[in-house]
N, C-alpha and C positions, 0 to 999 in steps of 0.2 A: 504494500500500500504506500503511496508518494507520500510523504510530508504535505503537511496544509500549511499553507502560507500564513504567518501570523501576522493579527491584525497590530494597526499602528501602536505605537505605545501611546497609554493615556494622556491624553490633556490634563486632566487634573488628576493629580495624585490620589490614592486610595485611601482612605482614611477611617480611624475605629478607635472611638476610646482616646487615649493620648497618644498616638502612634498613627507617625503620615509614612507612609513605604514614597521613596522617591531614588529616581537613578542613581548609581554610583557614582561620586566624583571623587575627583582626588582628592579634594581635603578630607577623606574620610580615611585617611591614613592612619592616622592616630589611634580609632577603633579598628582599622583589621589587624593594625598592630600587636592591638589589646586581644584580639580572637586568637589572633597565634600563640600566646600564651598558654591559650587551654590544649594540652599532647590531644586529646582525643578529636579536635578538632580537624589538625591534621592528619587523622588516622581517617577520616568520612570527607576529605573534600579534596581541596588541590591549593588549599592554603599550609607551607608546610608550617612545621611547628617553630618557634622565636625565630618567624621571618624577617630579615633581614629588610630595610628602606625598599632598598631594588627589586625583593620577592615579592612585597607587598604592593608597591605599583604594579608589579608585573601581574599580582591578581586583581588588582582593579581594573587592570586595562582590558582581563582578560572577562570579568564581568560585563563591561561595558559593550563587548562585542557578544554575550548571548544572544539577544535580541535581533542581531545583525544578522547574524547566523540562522535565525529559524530555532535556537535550542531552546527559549522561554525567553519570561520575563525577571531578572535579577532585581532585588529591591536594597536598598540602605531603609533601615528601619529609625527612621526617625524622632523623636520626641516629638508632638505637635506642635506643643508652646515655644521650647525653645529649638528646635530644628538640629540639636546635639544629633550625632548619628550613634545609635546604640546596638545596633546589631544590623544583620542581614538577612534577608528571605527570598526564594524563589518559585516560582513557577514554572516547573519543566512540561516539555509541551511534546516528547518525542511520540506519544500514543496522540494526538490531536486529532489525527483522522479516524483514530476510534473516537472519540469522545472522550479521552482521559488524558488525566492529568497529573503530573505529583509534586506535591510540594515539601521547602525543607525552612527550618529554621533555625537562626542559633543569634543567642544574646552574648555581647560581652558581657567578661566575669563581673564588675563592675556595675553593672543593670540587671543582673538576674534575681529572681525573686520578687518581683514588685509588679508581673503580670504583662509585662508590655510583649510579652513572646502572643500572648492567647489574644489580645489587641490588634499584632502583627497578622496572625492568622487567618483572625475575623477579618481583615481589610483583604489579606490577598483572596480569600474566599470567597468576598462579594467582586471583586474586583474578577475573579475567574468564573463567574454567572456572566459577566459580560462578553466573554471570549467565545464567539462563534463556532456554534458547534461543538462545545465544551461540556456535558454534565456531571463528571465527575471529579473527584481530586482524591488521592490516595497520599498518605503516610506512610513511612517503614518507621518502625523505634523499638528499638532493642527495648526488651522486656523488663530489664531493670533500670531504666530510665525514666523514673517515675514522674520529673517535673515535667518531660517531655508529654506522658499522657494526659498528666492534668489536662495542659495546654491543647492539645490536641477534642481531649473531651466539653473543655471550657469553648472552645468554640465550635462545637455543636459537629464532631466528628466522633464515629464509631468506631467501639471494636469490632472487626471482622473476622480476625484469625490472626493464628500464630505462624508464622512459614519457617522450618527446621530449615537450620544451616542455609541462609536465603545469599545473604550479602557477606562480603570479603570488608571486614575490618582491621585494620592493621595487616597481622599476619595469619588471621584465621578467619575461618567462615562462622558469622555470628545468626544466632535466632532472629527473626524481625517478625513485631508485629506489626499487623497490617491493618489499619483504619481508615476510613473511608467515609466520602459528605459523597450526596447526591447532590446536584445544583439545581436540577429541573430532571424530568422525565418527558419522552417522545411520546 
């Protein structure tokens, strides 16, 4: 099945709670800086761990071109009020011609705990009702990552299952559960 062409990036930012999702730019160095800090971080993405200045632009730039690409929608998880960048979120879009979706999230250590991840969630969630042809959005989260299901549950996603040995973390293959929002139905 071809890739669906994704549609424009939003005009206006997605918003929930105190938490605006907005492109990545560079002055949000500072916070991926802060991400790299966390080893598990770089065991689940392509930020490695105590990235280096030049690592760290090299994954915002590499951010910045998802969208370009056709792979999704990248967000900087914003503060409302004060536009602080406190984490990151995405929308990966490679199933779009099924109708699915998945997405991921992660707060610097700095911002965690005060609910802006389940804020985060809720915005790319509405924001992914308006993607063409879009009804679904799927989670993976390791089964003892318990603030991850809050979050996950907080914004109005299910559990659906457990999948043995699903995903490659670090250097083994980890349990992932799998949750899952309906956006609309055909």
């Amino acid at each position: 099945m071809p890739p669906m062409p994704l549609p424009p990036w939003p005009d206006t930012p997605p918003v929930h709670g105190r938490i605006l999702l907005r492109e990545v730019i560079d002055s949000d160095l500072a916070m991926v800086r802060e991400l790299a800090t966390d080893p598990y971080i770089a065991q689940t993405g392509t930020l490695p761990a105590d990235a280096t200045e030049q690592h760290a632009r090299a994954w915002i730039a590499q951010q910045q071109g998802r969208h370009g690409e056709g792979a999704g929608f990248s967000f900087t998880m914003a503060d409302a009020a004060t536009g602080k960048a406190i984490g990151h979120c995405g929308l990966w879009t490679a199933e779009l011609g099924a109708g699915r979706a998945t997405a991921g999230y992660v707060v610097a250590p700095s911002s965690r705990g005060q609910g802006y991840a389940a804020d985060a969630l809720t915005a790319l969630t509405v924001f992914g009702a308006t993607v063409p042809g879009l009804f679904r959005i799927g989670l993976y989260i390791e089964p003892w990552n318990a603030p991850s299901i809050r979050t996950a549950e907080r914004a109005g996603y299910e559990r659906e299952g457990l999948l043995h040995s699903y995903h490659r973390i670090g250097d083994r293959r980890r349990d992932m559960l799998l949750y899952g929002r309906v956006l609309h139905t055909d």
